[in-house]
C-alpha positions as CSV (number, residue, x, y, z in Angstrom):
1,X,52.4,134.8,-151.5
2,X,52.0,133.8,-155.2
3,X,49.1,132.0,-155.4
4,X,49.7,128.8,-157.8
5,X,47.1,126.5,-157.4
6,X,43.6,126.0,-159.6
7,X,42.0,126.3,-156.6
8,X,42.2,130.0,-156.8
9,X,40.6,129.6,-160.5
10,X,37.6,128.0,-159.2
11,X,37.0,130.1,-156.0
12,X,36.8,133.3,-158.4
13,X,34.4,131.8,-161.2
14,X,32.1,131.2,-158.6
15,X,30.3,134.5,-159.0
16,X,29.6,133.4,-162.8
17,X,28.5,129.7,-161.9
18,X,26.3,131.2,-159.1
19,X,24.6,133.2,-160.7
20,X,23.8,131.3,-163.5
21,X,22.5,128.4,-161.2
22,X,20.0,131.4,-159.7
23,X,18.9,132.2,-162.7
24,X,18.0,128.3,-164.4
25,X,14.3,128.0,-165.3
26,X,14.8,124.0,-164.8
27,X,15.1,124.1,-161.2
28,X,11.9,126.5,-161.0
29,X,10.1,124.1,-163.3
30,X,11.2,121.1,-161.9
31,X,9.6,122.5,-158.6
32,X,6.4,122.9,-160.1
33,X,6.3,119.4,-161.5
34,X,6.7,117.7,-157.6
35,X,6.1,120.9,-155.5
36,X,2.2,120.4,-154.8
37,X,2.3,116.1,-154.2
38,X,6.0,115.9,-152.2
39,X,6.3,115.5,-148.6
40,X,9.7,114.1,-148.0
41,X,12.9,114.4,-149.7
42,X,16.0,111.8,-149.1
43,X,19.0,113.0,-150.1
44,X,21.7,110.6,-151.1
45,X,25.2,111.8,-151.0
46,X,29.1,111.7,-150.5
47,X,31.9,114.0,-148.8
48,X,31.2,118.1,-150.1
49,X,27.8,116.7,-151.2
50,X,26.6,115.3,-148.6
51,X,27.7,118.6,-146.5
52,X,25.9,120.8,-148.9
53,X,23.0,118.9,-148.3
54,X,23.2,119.3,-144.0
55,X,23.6,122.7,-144.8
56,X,20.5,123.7,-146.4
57,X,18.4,120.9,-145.0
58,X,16.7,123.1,-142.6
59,X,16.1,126.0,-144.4
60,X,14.3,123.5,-147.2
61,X,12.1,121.8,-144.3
62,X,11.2,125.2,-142.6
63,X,10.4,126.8,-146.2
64,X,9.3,124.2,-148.5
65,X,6.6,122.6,-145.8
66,X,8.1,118.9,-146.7
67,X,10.2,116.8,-144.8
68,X,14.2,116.6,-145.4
69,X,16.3,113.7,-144.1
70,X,20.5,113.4,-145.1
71,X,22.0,110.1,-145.4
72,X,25.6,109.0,-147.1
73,X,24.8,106.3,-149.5
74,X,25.8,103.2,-147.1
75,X,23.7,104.7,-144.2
76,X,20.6,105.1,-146.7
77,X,20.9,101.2,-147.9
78,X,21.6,99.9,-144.6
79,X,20.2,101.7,-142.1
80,X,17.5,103.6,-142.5
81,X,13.9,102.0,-142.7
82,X,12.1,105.1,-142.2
83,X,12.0,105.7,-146.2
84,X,10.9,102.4,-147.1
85,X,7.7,103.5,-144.8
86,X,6.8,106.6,-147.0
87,X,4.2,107.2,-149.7
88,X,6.2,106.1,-152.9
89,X,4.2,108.8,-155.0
90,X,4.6,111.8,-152.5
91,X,8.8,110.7,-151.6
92,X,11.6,111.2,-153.8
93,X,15.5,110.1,-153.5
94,X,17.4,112.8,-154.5
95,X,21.6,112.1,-155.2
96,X,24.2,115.0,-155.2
97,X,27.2,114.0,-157.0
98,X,29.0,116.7,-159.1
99,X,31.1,114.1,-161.2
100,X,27.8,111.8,-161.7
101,X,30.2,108.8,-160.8
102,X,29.9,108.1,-157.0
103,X,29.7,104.3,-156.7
104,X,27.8,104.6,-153.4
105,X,25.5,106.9,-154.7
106,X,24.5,105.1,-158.1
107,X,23.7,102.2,-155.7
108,X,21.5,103.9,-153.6
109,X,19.7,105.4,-156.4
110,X,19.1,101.8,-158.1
111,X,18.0,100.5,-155.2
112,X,15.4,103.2,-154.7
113,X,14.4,102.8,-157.8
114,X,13.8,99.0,-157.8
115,X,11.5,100.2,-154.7
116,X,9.1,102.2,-156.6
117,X,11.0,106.1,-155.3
118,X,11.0,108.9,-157.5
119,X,14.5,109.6,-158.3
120,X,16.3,113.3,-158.8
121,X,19.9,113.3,-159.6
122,X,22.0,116.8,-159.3
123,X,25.2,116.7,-160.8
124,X,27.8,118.8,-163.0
125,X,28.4,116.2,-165.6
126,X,25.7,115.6,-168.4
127,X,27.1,112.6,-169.8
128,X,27.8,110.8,-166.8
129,X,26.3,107.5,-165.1
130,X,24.0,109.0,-162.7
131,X,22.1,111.0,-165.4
132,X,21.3,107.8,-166.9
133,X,19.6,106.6,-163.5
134,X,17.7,109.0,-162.4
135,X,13.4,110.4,-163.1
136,X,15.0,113.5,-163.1
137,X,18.3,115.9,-163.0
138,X,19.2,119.5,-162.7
139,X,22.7,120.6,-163.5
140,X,25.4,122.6,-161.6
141,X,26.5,124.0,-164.1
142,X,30.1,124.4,-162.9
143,X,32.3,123.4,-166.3
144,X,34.1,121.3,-164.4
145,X,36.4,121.5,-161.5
146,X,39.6,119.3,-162.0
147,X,40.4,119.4,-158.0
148,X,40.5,117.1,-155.3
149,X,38.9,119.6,-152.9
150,X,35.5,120.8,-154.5
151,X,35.1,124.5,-154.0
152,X,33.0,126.3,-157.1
153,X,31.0,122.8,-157.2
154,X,30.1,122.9,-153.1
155,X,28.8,126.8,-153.6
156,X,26.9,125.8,-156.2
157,X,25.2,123.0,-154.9
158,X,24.3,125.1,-152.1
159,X,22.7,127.6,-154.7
160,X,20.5,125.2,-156.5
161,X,19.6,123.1,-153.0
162,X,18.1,126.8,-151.6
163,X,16.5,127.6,-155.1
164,X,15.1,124.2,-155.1
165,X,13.4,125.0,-151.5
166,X,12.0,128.1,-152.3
167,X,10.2,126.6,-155.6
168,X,8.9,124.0,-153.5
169,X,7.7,126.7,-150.8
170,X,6.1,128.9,-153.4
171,X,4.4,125.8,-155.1
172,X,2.9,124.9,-151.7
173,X,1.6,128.4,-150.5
174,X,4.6,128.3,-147.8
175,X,6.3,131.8,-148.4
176,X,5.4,134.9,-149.8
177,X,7.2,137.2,-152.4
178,X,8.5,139.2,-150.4
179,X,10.4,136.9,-148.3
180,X,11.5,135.1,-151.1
181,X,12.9,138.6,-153.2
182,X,14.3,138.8,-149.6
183,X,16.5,135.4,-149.7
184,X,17.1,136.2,-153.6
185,X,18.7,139.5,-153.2
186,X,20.7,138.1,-149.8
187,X,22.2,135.2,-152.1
188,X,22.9,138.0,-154.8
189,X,24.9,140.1,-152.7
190,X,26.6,137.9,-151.3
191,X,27.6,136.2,-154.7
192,X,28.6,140.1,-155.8
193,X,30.9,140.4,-153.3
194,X,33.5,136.8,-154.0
195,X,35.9,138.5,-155.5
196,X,36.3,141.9,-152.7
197,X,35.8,139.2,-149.7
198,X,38.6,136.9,-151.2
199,X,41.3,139.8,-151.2
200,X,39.9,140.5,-148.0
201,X,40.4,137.4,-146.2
202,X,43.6,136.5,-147.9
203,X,45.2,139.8,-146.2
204,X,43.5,138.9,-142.9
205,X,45.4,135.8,-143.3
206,X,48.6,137.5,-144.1
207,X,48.7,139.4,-140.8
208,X,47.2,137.0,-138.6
209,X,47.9,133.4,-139.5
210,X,51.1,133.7,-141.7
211,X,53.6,132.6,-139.4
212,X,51.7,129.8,-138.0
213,X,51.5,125.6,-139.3
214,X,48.4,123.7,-138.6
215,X,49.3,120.6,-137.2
216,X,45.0,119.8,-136.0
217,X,42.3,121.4,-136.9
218,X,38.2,121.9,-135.2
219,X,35.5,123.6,-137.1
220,X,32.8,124.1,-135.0
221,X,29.3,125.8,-135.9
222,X,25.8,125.9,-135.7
223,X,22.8,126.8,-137.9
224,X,23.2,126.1,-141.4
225,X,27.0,126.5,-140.6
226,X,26.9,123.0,-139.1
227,X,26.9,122.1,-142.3
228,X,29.7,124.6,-143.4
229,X,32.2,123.4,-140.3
230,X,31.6,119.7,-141.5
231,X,32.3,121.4,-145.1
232,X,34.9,124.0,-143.3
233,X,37.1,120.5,-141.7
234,X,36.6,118.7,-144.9
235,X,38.7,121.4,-146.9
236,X,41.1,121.4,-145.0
237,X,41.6,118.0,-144.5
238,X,41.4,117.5,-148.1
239,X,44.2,120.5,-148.9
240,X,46.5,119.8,-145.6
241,X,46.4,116.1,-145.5
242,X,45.7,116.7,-141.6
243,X,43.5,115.3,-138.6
244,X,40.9,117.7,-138.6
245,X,37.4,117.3,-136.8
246,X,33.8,119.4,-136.8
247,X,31.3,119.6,-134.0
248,X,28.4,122.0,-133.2
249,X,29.3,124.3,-131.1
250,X,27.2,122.9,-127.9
251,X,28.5,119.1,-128.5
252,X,31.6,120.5,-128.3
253,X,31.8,120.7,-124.9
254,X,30.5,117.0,-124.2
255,X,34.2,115.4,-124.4
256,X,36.1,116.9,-127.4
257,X,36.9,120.0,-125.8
258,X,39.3,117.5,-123.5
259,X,41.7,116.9,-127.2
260,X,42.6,120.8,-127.5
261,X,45.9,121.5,-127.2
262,X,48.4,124.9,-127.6
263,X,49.1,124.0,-131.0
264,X,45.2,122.6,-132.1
265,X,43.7,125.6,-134.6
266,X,39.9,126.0,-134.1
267,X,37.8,127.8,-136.2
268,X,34.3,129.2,-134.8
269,X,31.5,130.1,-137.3
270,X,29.0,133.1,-135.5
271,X,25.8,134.3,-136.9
272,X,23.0,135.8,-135.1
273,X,21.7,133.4,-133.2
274,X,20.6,132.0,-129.9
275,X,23.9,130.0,-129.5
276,X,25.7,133.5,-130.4
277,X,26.2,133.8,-126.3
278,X,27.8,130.2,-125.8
279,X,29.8,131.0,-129.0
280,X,31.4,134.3,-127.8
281,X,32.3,132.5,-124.1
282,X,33.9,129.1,-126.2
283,X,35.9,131.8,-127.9
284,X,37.4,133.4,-125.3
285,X,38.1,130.2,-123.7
286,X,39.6,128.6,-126.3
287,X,41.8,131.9,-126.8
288,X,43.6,130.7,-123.6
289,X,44.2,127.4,-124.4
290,X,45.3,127.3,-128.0
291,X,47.8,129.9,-130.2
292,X,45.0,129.6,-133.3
293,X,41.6,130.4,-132.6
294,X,39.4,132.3,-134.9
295,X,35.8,133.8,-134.8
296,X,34.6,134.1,-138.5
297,X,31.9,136.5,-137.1
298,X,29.1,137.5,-139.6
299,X,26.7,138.5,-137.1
300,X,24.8,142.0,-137.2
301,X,27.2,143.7,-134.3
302,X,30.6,141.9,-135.3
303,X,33.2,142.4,-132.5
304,X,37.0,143.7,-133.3
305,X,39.8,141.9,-132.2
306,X,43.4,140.1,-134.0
307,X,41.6,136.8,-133.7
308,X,38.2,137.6,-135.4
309,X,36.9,137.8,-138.7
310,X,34.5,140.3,-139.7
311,X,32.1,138.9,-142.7
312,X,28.8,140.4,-143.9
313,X,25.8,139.9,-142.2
314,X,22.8,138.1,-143.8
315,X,20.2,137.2,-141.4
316,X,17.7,134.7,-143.4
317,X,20.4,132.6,-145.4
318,X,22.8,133.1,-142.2
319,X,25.6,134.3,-144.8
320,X,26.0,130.9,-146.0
321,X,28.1,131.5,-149.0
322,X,30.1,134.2,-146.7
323,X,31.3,131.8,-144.5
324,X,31.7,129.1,-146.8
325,X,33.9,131.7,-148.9
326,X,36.0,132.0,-146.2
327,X,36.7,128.1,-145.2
328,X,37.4,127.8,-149.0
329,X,39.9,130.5,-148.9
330,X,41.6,129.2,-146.0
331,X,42.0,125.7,-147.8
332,X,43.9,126.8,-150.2
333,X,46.0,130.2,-148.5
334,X,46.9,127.7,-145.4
335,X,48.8,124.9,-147.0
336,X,50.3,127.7,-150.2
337,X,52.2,129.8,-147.4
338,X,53.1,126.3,-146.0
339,X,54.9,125.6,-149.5
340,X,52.4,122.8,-150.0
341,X,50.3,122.0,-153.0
342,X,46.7,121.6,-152.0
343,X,46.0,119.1,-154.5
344,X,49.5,116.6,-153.9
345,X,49.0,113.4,-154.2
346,X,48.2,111.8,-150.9
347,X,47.0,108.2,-151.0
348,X,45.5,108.6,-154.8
349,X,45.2,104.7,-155.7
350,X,42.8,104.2,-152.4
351,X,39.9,105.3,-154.1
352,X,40.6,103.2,-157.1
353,X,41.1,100.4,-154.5
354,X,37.4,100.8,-152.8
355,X,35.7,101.7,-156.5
356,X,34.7,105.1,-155.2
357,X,33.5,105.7,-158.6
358,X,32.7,104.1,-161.4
């Protein structure tokens, strides 16, 4: 399959943007300059954003000893009062926007502004209208990404959230060294290993999904990968202009489970974990009721089987940017052996419509 779309670009700069998002001294300083007074961060965001966010929201509360919360811009402004009860000098509003134009976001960072809230804007574009209304901003650093569907921008933003965390940790006496050399060297490897894991999965793909269509898609996970199957269905949404859906894999079973038919495609994300059991019985399940079901499995003991993925195993960041990787690499292999371009034009002039951005 001749792969044709930027897409492909992006997924294999992400080693370079990575990295150099691990490495920027302004995210460890801006941790010292809030670490010791914060206890509760809001963040503010849309779509990939807003995923990256659920993703690491956890791992920041567990680590960093503060509280996190996740709201989409309208849901912040309109209903949530929770923030407006906090200590203005020990909250702050951060907004994720990687193109620093997100109407809804700008708006929700004015109006926390107007009520006395430290602001923190993360973003990829320097120049851009959020930088210009924010306390604060730390950079992606991803060059830009001219794609509908956000791939290098997502990893990224997933870097700099987890970096952010463990500056806040270490500034409040919450982790030691050697945990976070631990987390360090886990991101590193995985980071060293893009370019070996794409090849990988695009030749899983070859023998086991080639000569099937998605006509509806499920992500389910759990973990931090809740946050990568609402990121997982998003892709492909995005890239195959299809009804696709997320759940955690426990929900799942409380009425969705009803919608799968023989031709539905569900994705499972497995980590070690105490849901790993319920995981690994869903899975066979589901492999009797539909023709597409796979286990991306990056747990310690992966099984073997046609419908399973075997991914690397990386216990405290629950191989994050593994399985992310891999959702990514589907979104854009999927709809290219389809004969489809991932970024067609599907309903364009709706956003200029609404004002997503400004």
């Amino acid at each position: 399959m001749n792969k044709k779309s930027i897409m492909w670009q992006y997924i294999l700069e992400e080693p370079k943007v990575l990295t150099r998002v691990m490495e920027s001294e302004k995210i460890r300083q801006y941790a010292v300059k809030i670490g010791k007074k914060l206890d509760s961060i809001y963040f503010v965001a849309h779509g990939s954003s807003y995923n990256a966010a659920v993703a690491v929201s956890d791992f920041m509360m567990k680590y960093s000893g503060i509280r996190v919360y996740v709201y989409t811009p309208a849901n912040f402004m309109y209903n949530t009062s929770a923030v407006w009860k906090e200590e203005r000098d020990k909250t702050l509003v951060a907004a994720i926007s990687q193109t620093g134009t997100s109407s809804g976001v700008i708006d929700a960072l004015r109006l926390a502004r107007e009520r006395g809230i430290a602001t923190l804007g993360i973003t990829d574009a320097a120049e851009s209208i959020l930088t210009k209304e924010v306390d604060d901003v730390l950079f992606l650093a991803c060059a830009g990404e001219k794609s509908n569907a956000k791939t290098k921008g997502y990893s990224a933003t997933l870097v700099l959230l987890l970096m952010l965390a463990l500056g806040i940790g270490r500034e409040k006496g919450n982790i030691e060294d050697a945990f976070e050399k631990e987390v360090m060297r886990e991101l590193q490897k995985q980071i060293s290993e893009i370019p070996q894991t794409v090849e990988r999965i695009c030749n899983w793909c070859e023998k086991n999904i080639a000569a099937k269509k998605l006509k509806e898609l499920y992500v389910l996970g759990y973990g931090m990968n809740f946050g990568t199957a609402l990121e997982g269905q998003l892709k492909l949404m995005e890239t195959m202009c299809i009804p696709t859906m997320f759940n955690d894999i426990v929900e799942f079973s409380h009425g969705m489970h009803r919608a799968i038919r023989k031709d539905s495609a569900i994705f499972l994300l497995q980590t070690d974990h105490p849901l790993k059991k319920l995981t690994e019985e869903t899975f066979a399940y589901l492999e009797r009721a539909s023709d597409l079901v796979v286990m991306l499995d990056a747990g310690s003991v992966p099984a073997e089987g046609e419908n399973r993925l075997c991914l690397s195993h990386y216990p405290l960041t629950q191989s994050i940017l593994v399985l992310t990787l891999a959702m990514q690499v589907f979104a854009v292999w999927i709809p290219e052996q389809e004969g489809k371009d991932p970024n067609r034009d599907a309903h364009n002039d709706f956003t200029e419509i609404v004002h997503t951005r400004m």
